[in-house]
KEKE-231449 format. One line per 10 residues: their letters; for each residue x negated, y negated, z of C-alpha. Coordinates in nm, 4 decimals. Example, Ala and Ser with C-alpha at 12.3 -4.5 7.8 and 13.67 -1.06 7.14 Angstrom:
BEGIN
as) -1.2300 0.4500 0.7800 ~ -1.3670 0.1060 0.7140
This chain:
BEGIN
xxxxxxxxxx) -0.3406 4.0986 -0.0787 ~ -0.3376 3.6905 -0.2112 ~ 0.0467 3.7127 -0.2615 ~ 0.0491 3.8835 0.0745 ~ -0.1201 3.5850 0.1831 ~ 0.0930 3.3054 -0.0019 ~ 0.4072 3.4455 0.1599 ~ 0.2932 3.4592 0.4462 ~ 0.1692 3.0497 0.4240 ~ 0.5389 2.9935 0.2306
xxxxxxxxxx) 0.6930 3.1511 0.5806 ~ 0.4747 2.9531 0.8021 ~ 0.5335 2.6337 0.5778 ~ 0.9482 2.6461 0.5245 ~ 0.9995 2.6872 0.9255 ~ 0.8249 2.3655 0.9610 ~ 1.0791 2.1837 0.6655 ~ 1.3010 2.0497 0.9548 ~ 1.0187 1.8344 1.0939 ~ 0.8888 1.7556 0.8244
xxxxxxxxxx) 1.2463 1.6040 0.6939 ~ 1.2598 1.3995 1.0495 ~ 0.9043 1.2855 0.9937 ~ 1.0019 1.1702 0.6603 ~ 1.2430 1.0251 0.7817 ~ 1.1188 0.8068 1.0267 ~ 0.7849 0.6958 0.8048 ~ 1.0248 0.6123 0.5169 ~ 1.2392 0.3355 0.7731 ~ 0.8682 0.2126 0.9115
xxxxxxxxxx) 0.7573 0.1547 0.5615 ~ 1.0750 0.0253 0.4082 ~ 1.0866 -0.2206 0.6966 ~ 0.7864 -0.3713 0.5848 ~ 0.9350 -0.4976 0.2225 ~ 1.2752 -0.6384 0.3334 ~ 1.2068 -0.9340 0.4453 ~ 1.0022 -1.0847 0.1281 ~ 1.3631 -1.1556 -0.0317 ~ 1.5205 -1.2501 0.3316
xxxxxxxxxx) 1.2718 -1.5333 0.4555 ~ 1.4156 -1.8008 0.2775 ~ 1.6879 -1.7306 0.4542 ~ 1.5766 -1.6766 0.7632 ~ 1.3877 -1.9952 0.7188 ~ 1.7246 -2.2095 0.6934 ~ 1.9302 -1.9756 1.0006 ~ 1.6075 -2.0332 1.2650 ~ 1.5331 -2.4205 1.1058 ~ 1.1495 -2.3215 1.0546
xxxxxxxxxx) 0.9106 -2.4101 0.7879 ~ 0.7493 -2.1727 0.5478 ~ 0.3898 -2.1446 0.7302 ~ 0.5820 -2.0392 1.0460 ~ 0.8294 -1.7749 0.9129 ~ 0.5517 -1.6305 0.7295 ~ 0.4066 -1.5198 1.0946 ~ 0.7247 -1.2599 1.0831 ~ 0.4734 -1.0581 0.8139 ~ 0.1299 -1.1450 0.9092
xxxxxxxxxx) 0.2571 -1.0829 1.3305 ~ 0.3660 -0.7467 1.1979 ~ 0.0350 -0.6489 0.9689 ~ -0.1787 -0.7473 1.2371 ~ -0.0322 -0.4949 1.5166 ~ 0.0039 -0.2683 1.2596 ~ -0.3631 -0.2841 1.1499 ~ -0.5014 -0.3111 1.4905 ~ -0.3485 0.0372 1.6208 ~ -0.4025 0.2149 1.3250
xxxxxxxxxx) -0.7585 0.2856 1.4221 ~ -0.6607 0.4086 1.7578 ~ -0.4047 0.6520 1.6281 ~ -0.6286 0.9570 1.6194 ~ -0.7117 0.9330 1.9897 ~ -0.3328 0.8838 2.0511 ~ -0.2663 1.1989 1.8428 ~ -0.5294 1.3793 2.0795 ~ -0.4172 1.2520 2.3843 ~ -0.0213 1.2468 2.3977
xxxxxxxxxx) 0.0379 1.5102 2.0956 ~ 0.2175 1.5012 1.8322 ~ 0.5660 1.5267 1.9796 ~ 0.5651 1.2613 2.2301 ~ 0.4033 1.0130 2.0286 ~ 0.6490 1.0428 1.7698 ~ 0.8808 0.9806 2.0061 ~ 0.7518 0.6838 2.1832 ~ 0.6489 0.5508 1.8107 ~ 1.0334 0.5739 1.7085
xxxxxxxxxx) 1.1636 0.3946 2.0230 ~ 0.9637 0.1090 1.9997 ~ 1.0785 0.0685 1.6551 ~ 1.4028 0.1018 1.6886 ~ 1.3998 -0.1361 1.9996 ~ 1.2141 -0.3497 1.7514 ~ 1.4564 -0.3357 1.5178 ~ 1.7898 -0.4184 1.7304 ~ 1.6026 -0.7011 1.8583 ~ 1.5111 -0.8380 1.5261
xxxxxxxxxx) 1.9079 -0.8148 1.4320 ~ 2.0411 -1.0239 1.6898 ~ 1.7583 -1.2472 1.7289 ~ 1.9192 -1.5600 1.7786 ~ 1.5962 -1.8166 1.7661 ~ 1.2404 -1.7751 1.5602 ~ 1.0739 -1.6445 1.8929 ~ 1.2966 -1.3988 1.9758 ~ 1.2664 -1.2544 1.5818 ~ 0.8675 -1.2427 1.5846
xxxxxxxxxx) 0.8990 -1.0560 1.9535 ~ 1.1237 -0.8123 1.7533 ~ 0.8743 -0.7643 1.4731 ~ 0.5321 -0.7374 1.6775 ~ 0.7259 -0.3847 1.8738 ~ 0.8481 -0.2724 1.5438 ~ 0.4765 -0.3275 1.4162 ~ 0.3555 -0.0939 1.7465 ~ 0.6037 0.2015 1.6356 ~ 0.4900 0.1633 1.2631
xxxxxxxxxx) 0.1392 0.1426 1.3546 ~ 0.1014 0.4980 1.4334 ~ 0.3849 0.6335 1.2139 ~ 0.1223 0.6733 0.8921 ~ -0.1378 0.8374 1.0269 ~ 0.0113 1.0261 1.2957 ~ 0.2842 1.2190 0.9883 ~ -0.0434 1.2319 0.7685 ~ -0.2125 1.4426 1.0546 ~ 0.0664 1.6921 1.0898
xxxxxxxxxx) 0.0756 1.7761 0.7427 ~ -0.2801 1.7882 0.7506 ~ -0.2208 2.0466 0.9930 ~ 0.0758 2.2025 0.8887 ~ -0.0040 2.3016 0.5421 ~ -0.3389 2.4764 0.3918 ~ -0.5993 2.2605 0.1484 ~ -0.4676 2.5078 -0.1128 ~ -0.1122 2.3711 -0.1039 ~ -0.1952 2.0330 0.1238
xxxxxxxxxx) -0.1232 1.8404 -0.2456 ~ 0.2689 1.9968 -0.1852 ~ 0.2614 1.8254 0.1731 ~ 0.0955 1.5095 0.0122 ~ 0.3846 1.4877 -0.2271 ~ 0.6367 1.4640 0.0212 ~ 0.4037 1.2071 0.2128 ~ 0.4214 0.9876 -0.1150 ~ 0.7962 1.0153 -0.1391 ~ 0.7958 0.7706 0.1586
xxxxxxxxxx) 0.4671 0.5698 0.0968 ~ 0.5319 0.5070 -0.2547 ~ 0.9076 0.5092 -0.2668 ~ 0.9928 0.3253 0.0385 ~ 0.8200 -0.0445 -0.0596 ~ 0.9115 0.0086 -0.4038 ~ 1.2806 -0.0181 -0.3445 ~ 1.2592 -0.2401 -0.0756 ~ 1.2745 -0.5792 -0.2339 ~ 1.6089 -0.4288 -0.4648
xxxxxxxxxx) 1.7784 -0.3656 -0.1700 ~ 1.6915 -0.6857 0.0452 ~ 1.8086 -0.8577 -0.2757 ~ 2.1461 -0.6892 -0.2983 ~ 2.2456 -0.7311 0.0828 ~ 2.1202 -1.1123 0.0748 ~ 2.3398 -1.1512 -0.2003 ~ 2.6304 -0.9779 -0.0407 ~ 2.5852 -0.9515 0.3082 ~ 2.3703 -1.1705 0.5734
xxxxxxxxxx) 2.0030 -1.0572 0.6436 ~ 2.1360 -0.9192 0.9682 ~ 2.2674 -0.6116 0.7972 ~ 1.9072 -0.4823 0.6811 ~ 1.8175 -0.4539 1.0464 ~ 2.1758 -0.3107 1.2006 ~ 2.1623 -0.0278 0.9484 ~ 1.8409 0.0624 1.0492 ~ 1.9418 0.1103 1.4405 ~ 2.1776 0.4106 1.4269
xxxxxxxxxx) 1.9373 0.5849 1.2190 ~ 1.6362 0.5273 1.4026 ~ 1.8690 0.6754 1.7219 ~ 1.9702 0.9502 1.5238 ~ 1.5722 0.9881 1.4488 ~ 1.5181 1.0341 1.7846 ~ 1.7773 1.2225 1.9036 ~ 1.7574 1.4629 1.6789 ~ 1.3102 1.4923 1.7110 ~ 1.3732 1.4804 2.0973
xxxxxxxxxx) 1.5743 1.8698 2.0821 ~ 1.3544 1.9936 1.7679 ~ 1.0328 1.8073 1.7913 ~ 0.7397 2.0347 1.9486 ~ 0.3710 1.9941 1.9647 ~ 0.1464 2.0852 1.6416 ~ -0.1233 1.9797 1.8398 ~ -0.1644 2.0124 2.2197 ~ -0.2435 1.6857 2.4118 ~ -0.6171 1.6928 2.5844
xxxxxxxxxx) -0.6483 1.4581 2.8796 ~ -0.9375 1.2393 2.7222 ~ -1.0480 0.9201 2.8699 ~ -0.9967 0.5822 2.6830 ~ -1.3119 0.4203 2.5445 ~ -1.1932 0.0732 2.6634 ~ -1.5285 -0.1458 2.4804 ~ -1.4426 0.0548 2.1333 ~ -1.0669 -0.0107 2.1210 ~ -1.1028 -0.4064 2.2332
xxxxxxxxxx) -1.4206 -0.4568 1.9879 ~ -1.1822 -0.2418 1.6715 ~ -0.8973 -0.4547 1.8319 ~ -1.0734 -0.7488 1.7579 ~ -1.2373 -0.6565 1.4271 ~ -0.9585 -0.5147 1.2522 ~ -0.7309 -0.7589 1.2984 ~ -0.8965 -1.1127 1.2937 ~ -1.0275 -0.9450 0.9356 ~ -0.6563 -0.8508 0.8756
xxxxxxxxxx) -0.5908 -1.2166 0.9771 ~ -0.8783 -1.3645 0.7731 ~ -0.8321 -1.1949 0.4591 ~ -0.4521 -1.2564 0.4368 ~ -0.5181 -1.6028 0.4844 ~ -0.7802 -1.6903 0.2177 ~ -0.5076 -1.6277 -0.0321 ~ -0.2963 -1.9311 0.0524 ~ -0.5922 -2.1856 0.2451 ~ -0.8573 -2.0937 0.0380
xxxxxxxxxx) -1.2200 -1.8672 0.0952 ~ -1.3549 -2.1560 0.2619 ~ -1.1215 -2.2880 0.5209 ~ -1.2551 -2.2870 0.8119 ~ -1.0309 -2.0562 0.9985 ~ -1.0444 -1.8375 0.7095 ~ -1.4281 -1.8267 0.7662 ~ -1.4111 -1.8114 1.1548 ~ -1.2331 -1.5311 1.1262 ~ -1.3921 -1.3171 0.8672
xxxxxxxxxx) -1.6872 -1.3376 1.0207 ~ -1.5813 -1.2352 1.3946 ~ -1.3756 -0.9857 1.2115 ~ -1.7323 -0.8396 1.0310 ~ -1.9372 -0.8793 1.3600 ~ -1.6515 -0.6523 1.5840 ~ -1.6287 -0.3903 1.3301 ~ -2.0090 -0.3397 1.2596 ~ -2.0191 -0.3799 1.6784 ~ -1.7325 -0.0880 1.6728
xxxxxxxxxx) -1.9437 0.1330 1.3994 ~ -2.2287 0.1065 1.6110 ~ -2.0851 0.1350 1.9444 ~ -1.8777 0.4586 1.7825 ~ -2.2046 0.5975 1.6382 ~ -2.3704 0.6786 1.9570 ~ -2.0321 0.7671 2.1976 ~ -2.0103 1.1218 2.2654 ~ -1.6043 1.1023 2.2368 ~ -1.5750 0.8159 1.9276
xxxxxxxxxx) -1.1862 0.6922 1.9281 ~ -1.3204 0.6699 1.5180 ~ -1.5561 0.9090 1.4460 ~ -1.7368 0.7598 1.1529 ~ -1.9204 1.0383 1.0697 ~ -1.6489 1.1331 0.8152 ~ -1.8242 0.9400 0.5703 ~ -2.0866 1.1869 0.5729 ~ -1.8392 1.3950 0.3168 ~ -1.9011 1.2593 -0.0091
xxxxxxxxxx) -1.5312 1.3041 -0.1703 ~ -1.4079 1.1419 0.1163 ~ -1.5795 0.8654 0.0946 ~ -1.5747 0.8214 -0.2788 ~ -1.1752 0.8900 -0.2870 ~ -1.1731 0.6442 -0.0337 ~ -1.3424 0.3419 -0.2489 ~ -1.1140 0.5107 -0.5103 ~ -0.7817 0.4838 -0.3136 ~ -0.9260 0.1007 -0.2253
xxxxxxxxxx) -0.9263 -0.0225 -0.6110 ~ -0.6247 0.1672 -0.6577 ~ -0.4483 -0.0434 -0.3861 ~ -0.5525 -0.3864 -0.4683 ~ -0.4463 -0.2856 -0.8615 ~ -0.0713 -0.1917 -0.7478 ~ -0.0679 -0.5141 -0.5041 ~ -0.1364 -0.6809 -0.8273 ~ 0.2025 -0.5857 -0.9737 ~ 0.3733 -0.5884 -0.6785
xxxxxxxxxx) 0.2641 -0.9918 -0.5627 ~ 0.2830 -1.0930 -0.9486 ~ 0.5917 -0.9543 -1.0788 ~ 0.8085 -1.1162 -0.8478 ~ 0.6289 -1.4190 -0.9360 ~ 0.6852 -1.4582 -1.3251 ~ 1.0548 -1.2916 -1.2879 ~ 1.1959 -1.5546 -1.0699 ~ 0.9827 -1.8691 -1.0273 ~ 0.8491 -1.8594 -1.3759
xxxxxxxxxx) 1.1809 -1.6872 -1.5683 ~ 1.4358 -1.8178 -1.3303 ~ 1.6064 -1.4355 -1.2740 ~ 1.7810 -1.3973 -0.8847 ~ 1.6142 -1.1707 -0.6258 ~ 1.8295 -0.9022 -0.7076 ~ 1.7800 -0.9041 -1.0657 ~ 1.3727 -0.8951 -1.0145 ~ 1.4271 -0.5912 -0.7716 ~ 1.6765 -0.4147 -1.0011
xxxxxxxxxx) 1.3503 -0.4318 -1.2541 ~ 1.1326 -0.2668 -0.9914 ~ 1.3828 0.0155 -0.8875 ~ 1.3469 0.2436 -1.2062 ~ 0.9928 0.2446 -1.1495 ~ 1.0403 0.3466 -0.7623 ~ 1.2614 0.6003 -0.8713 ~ 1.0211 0.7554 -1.1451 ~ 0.7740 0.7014 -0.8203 ~ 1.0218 0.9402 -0.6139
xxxxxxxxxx) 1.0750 1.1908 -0.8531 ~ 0.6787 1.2130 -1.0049 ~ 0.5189 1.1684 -0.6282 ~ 0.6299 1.5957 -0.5399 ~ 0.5487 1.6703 -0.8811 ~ 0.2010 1.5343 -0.8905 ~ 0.1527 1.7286 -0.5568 ~ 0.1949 2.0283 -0.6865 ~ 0.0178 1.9394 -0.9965 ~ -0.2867 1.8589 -0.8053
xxxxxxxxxx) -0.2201 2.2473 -0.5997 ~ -0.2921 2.3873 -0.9766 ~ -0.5570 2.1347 -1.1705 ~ -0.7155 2.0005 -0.8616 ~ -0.7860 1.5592 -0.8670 ~ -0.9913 1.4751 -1.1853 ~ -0.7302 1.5770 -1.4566 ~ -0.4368 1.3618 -1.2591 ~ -0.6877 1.0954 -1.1522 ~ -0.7995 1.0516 -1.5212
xxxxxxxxxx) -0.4304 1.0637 -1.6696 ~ -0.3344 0.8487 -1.4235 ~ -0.5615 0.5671 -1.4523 ~ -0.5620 0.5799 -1.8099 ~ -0.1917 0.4872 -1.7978 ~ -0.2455 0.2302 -1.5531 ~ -0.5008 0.1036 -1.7273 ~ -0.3412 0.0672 -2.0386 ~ -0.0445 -0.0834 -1.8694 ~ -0.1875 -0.3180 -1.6760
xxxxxxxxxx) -0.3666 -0.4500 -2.0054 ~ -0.0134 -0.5382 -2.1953 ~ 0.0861 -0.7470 -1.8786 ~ -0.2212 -0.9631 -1.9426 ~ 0.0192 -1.0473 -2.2584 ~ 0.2966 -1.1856 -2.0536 ~ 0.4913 -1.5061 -2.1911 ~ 0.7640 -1.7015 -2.1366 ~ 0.9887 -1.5414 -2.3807 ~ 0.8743 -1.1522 -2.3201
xxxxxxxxxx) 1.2047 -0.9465 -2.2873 ~ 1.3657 -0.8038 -1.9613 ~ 1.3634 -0.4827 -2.1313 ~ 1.0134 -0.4756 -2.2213 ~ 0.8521 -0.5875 -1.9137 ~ 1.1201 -0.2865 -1.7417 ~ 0.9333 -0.0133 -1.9765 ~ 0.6080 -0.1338 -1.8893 ~ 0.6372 -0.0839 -1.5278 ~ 0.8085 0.2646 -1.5238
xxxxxxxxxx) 0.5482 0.3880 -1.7175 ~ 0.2754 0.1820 -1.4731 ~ 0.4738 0.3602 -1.1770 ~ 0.4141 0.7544 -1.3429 ~ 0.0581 0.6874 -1.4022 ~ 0.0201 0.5351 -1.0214 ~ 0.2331 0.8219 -0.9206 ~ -0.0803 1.0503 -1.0284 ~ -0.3264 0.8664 -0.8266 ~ -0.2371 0.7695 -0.4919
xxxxxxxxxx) -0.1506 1.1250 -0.2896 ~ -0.3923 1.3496 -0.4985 ~ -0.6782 1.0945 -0.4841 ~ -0.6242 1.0931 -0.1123 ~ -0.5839 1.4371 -0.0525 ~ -0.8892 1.5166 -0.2346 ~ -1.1259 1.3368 0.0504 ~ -0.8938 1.4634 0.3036 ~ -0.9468 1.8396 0.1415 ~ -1.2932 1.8229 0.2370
xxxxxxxxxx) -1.2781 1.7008 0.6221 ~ -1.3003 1.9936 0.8951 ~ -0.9748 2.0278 1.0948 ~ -1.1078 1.8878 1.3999 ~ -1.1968 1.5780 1.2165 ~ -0.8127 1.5451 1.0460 ~ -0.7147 1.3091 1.2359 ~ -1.0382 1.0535 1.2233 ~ -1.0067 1.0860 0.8336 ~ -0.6175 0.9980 0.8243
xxxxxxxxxx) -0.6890 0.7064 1.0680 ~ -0.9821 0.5769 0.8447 ~ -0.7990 0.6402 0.5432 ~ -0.4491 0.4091 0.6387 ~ -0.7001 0.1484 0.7866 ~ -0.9069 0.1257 0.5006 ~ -0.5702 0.1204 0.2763 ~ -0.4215 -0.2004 0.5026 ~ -0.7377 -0.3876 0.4667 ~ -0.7541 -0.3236 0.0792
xxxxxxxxxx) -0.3992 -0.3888 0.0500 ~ -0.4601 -0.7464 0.2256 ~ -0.7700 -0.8342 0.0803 ~ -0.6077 -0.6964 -0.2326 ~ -0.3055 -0.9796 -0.2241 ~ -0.5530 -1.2317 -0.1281 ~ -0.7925 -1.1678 -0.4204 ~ -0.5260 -1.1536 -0.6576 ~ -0.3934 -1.4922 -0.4984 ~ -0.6956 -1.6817 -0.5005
xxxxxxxxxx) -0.7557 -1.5511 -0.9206 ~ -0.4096 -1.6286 -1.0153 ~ -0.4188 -1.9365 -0.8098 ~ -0.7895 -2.1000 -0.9587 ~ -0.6898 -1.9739 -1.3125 ~ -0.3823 -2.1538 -1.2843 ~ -0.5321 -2.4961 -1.1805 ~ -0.8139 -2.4219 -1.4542 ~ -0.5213 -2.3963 -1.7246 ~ -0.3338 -2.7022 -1.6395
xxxxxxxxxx) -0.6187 -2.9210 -1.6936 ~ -0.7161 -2.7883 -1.9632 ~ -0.3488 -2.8102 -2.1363 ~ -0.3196 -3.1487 -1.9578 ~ -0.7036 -3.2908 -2.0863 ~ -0.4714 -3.2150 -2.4607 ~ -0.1985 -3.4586 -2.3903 ~ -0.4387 -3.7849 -2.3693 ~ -0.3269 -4.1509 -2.5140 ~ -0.6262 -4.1450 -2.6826
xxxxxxxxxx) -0.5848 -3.8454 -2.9287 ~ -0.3849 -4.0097 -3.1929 ~ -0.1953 -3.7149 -3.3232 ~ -0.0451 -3.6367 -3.0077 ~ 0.0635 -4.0125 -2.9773 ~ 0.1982 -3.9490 -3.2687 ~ 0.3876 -3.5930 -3.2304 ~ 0.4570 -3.7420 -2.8850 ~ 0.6538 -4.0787 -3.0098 ~ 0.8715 -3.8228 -3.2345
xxxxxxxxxx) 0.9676 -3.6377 -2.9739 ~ 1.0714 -3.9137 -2.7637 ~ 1.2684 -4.0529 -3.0091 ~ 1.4544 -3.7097 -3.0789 ~ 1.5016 -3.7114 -2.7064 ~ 1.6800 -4.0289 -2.7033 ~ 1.8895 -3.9679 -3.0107 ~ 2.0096 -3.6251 -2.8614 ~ 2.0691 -3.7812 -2.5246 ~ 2.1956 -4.0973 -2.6003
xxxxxxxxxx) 1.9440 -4.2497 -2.3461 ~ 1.7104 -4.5590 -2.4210 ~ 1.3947 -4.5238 -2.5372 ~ 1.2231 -4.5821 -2.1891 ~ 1.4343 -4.3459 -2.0327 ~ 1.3561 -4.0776 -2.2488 ~ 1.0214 -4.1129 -2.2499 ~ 0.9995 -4.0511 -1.8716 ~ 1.1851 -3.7423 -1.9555 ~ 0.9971 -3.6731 -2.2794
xxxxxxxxxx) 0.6600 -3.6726 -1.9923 ~ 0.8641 -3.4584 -1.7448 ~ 0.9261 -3.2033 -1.9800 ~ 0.5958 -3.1681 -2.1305 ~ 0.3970 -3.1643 -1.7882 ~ 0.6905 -2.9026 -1.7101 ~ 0.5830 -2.6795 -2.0085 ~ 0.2435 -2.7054 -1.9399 ~ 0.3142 -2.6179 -1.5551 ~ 0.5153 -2.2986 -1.6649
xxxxxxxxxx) 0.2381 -2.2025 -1.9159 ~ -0.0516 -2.2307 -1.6948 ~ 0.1337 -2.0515 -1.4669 ~ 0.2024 -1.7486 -1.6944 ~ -0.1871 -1.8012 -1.8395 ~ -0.2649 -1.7372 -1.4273 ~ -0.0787 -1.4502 -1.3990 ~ -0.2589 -1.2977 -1.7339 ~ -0.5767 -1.3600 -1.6178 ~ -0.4904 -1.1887 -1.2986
xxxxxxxxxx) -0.4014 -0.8981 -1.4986 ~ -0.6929 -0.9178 -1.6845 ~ -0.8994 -0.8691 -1.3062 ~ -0.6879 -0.5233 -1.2435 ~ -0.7259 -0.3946 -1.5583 ~ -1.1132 -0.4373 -1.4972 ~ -1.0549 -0.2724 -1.1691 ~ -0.8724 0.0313 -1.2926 ~ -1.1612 0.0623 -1.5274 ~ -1.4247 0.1204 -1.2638
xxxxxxxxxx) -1.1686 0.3021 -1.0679 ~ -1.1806 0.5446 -1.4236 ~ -1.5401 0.5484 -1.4133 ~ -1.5645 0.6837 -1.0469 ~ -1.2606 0.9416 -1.0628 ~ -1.5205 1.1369 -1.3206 ~ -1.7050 1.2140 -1.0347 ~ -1.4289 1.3431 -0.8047 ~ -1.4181 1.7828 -0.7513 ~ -1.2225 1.9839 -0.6199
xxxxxxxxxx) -1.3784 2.0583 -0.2811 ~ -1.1496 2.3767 -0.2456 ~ -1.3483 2.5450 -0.5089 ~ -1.6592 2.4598 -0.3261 ~ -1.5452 2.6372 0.0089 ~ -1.4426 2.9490 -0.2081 ~ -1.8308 2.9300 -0.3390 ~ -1.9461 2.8933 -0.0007 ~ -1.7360 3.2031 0.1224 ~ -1.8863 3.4387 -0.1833
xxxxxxxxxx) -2.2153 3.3110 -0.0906 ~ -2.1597 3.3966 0.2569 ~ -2.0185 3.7632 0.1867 ~ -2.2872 3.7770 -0.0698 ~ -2.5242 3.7591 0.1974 ~ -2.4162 3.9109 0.4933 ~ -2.2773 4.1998 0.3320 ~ -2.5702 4.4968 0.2661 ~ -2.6416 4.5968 -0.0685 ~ -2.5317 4.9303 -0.1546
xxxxxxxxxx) -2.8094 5.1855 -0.2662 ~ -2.8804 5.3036 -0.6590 ~ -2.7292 5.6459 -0.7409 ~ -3.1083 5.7592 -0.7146 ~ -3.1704 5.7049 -0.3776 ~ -2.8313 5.7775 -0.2589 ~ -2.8669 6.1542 -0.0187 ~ -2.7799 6.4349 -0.2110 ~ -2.4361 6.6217 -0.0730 ~ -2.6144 6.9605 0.1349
C-alpha cells in the first residue's frame, strides 16, 4: 500500500520535471544577475564617467524593488496564477536585461536594473510556492534541493564569471548572453507552462501594499547604508526608523484584514518561526565570507578579480553537487542531524579564517572554503524546508513570501553588520599599531634609524629620502595588518553567530513525524474499539 503510494507521488512528481527545469531556469538567471556586477562596476564606473556612491545605486536600485515586491508575491501568486506570473516576471527581466546591455548613459543602466529587479522580485517566492505545491512534505527536501541548486549555486559563481568576461570581454557580454536565454525562457514556459494554482479574482489591499512598500524598502535602504555612512548618519537613522514604523503599521494593519496580502499568522507555527531566526544567522554568517573574502584576496593580497572568483568556484560547485544531496538527506533524517553537521563545519571553518594573515597560502584559504560551502550546503534548504513543512497549504505561499523577505533583510543587515565590525576593528587596530611607532619610545627610534639606513644603502637614495619611504612603508604595513586584524575579528563575530545558530538547531523536529502522530491519534479515536473474545456473540 506505501510503495503503492510512493509511485504513485514519483508519477505525479516526474511529469512536472519539465517545469520545474524552466523554473530553474529562470530563478538561476534572476539570481546570477544579482552577483555580476560586483566585479563589473569599476568598469562601468569609467564607461558612464560616474563616481563610486552613484554606480553603487545599480545594486541598492535593484535590492530595493526586489525587497519591496517580495512581500506582495503571495497575493500575486493568488491572483494571476502561477503561469502568467511567471510569464510577466520573465519579460520584465529580460526587457531589463537588453536594456541594461546597450545602455548607453548611467540613467538609462539604473532604468534597466530597477525592471530586471520587478521580474526577480517575484521569481523566489513564486518557484518556492510551486514546489511547495508540487511535491509532498515527505519528499518537499528533494524539491528544496533543486531550489538550492539555483539559490546557492547561482551567486556563488557569479563573481568567477564576471571576472573572466571583464578580463576578456567588455561588461556588455554578461547582459547579451542573458537575452536569448531569457527569450528562450519564455518561449518555451508560454507552450508548456500551465496553472498549479488557479487565479482567484481578489481585490488589492491598496493601505497594506503602500505601508509594506514603504517599510520594506526604506529598511532595505537604511540597513544597506549603515555599512558604508555609519549607524548614526542621519539618513541612515531617518530611514530605519520610517522603515520600523511602516512595517509594525503593515503587521498591524495585516493582523485585523480579513484578506492579509501577508498573513502573519504563520508565525504562530513554532518551526517556522524558529527555522526562520535560524535561516537569518545563517545568512548574515555566509554574507560574512562572501563580503570578506573578496576583500583580503584582492585589496589586501593583491590577486585579480578572476583569480579571487576562481577561489570561490570549487566551493559553488561542491554547493551544486551537495545542495540535491542534502535534500534528499533531509527526506530520510529529517533537519536536526544536517542542521547540526552542518553548523559544526561552519563553525569550525569560520573559526580558522579568524587566523587569516598576510602570508596564508592560496591553497589553504581554497580548502577552507570548500569545506565551509558542504557544511552551508546542509543548512540552508533543509533548515528552510523544515518551517515550511509545518505551514498548511493554503498558507504556502504567505510562508515562502515571509521567508525570501526575511532572508533579503538579513542578508542586508547581514553585509552591513559585518561592515561596520570589520570597519571599527580596523580603525581600532591602526591606532593601536600606530600609538607603537612613537618618537618617544627609544627602541623603535632606534630599530627605526637602522632601517632607514638599510633603506638608503639598498636604494642608493639619501638619507632623507629614505626615511620618507622608510615612514611610507611602515604606516603601509600597519595599514595592511589592521586590515587583516579587521577581517579576523569579523570572523571572530560569525563564528559566535554560528554558535547560537548550533544552539537553536537542537531544538528544530521534524514536523512530518508530528502529523503522522496526529493521524494515529485521530484513527485512534475515531475508530471503535473492537470487543474481547468474551463478549463477542457466539456463532448460532
Amino acid at each position: 500500500m506505501a510503495s503503492e503510494s510512493a509511485d504513485t507521488t514519483n508519477r505525479g512528481i516526474r511529469q512536472h520535471i519539465p517545469l520545474l527545469a524552466v523554473l530553474m531556469l529562470g530563478l538561476f538567471l534572476a539570481i546570477l544577475n544579482q552577483t555580476l556586477l560586483s566585479v563589473a562596476m569599476p568598469h562601468m564606473m569609467t564607461d558612464f564617467g560616474v563616481g563610486a556612491t552613484t554606480i553603487q545605486w545599480l545594486s541598492t536600485g535593484f535590492m530595493l524593488v526586489n525587497g519591496a515586491l517580495i512581500p506582495l508575491s503571495a497575493f500575486l501568486i493568488e491572483r494571476f496564477g502561477t503561469r502568467i506570473l511567471f510569464l510577466v516576471a520573465m519579460v520584465f527581466f529580460t526587457l531589463g536585461t537588453f536594456i541594461c546591455g546597450i545602455a548607453p548613459n548611467f540613467s538609462t543602466m539604473l532604468i534597466g536594473r530597477l525592471i530586471q529587479a520587478v521580474g526577480g522580485g517575484v521569481m523566489q517566492p513564486l518557484v518556492m510556492t510551486i514546489i511547495m505545491f508540487v511535491f509532498p512534505p515527505e519528499m518537499r527536501g528533494r524539491g528544496m534541493g533543486l531550489f538550492g541548486l539555483a539559490m546557492m549555486f547561482a551567486p556563488a559563481i557569479g563573481p568567477t564569471l564576471s571576472g573572466w568576461v571583464i578580463e576578456n570581454y567588455t561588461w556588455r557580454i554578461m547582459f547579451y548572453a542573458m537575452v536569448p536565454l531569457g527569450i528562450l525562457i519564455i518561449l518555451i514556459s508560454f507552450f508548456t507552462l500551465r496553472n498549479i494554482m488557479e487565479p482567484k479574482k481578489i481585490k488589492l489591499d491598496y493601505l497594506g501594499a503602500l505601508l509594506s512598500l514603504i517599510g520594506v524598502a526604506s529598511l532595505l535602504y537604511g540597513v544597506s547604508e549603515a555599512g558604508t555612512d555609519g549607524w548614526t548618519d542621519p539618513v541612515v537613522l531617518t530611514t530605519i526608523v520610517i522603515g520600523l514604523i511602516g512595517i509594525v503599521a503593515f503587521v498591524i494593519q495585516q493582523l485585523t484584514s480579513k484578506k492579509p496580502i501577508l498573513d502573519f499568522r504563520v508565525f504562530k507555527y513554532d518551526m517556522f518561526s524558529l527555522s526562520n531566526v535560524i535561516s537569518a544567522i545563517i545568512t548574515v554568517a555566509m554574507f560574512a565570507g562572501i563580503f570578506l573574502l573578496p576583500i583580503y584576496l584582492q585589496n589586501l593580497r593583491g590577486f585579480t578579480p578572476l583569480q579571487a572568483g576562481l577561489l570561490m568556484l570549487p566551493g559553488a560547485l561542491v554547493m551544486m553537487v551537495m545542495s540535491p544531496v542534502s535534500g534528499m538527506l533531509f527526506d530520510k533524517v529529517g533537519p536536526r542531524p544536517l542542521a547540526a553537521v552542518g553548523l559544526l563545519v561552519t563553525i569550525l571553518t569560520t573559526y580558522e579564517f579568524t587566523r587569516l594573515s598576510i602570508h596564508t597560502s592560496y591553497q589553504h584559504i581554497l580548502g577552507l572554503y570548500m569545506i565551509r560551502s558542504f557544511g552551508m550546503s546542509l543548512l540552508m534548504m533543509p533548515i528552510m524546508t523544515a518551517g515550511m513543512n509545518q505551514l498548511p497549504r493554503h498558507l504556502n505561499s504567505h510562508g515562502t513570501a515571509m521567508t525570501n523577505t526575511l532572508r533579503q533583510i538579513s542578508g542586508a543587515l547581514g553585509t552591513s553588520l559585518i561592515t561596520t565590525i570589520y570597519s571599527n576593528r580596523t580603525n581600532f587596530h591602526y591606532a593601536n599599531l600606530a600609538d607603537g611607532m612613537s618618537t618617544a619610545d627609544p627602541t623603535f627610534m632606534q630599530s627605526f634609524q637602522a632601517f632607514v639606513h638599510s633603506m638608503a644603502e639598498a636604494t642608493h637614495l639619501s638619507v632623507e629620502m629614505a626615511q620618507q619611504l622608510s615612514v611610507f612603508s611602515l604606516y603601509s604595513q600597519i595599514l595592511l595588518k589592521a586590515n587583516v586584524n579587521g577581517i579576523n575579528d569579523a570572523f571572530y563575530w560569525a563564528t559566535g553567530l554560528c554558535i547560537v545558530g548550533l544552539i537553536l538547531s537542537l531544538f528544530l523536529r521534524d514536523v512530518r513525524k508530528d502529523k503522522v502522530r496526529d493521524k494515529a491519534a485521530k484513527r485512534k479515536r475515531n475508530v471503535p474499539m473492537l470487543p474481547s473474545p468474551s463478549e463477542r456473540p457466539k456463532e448460532v
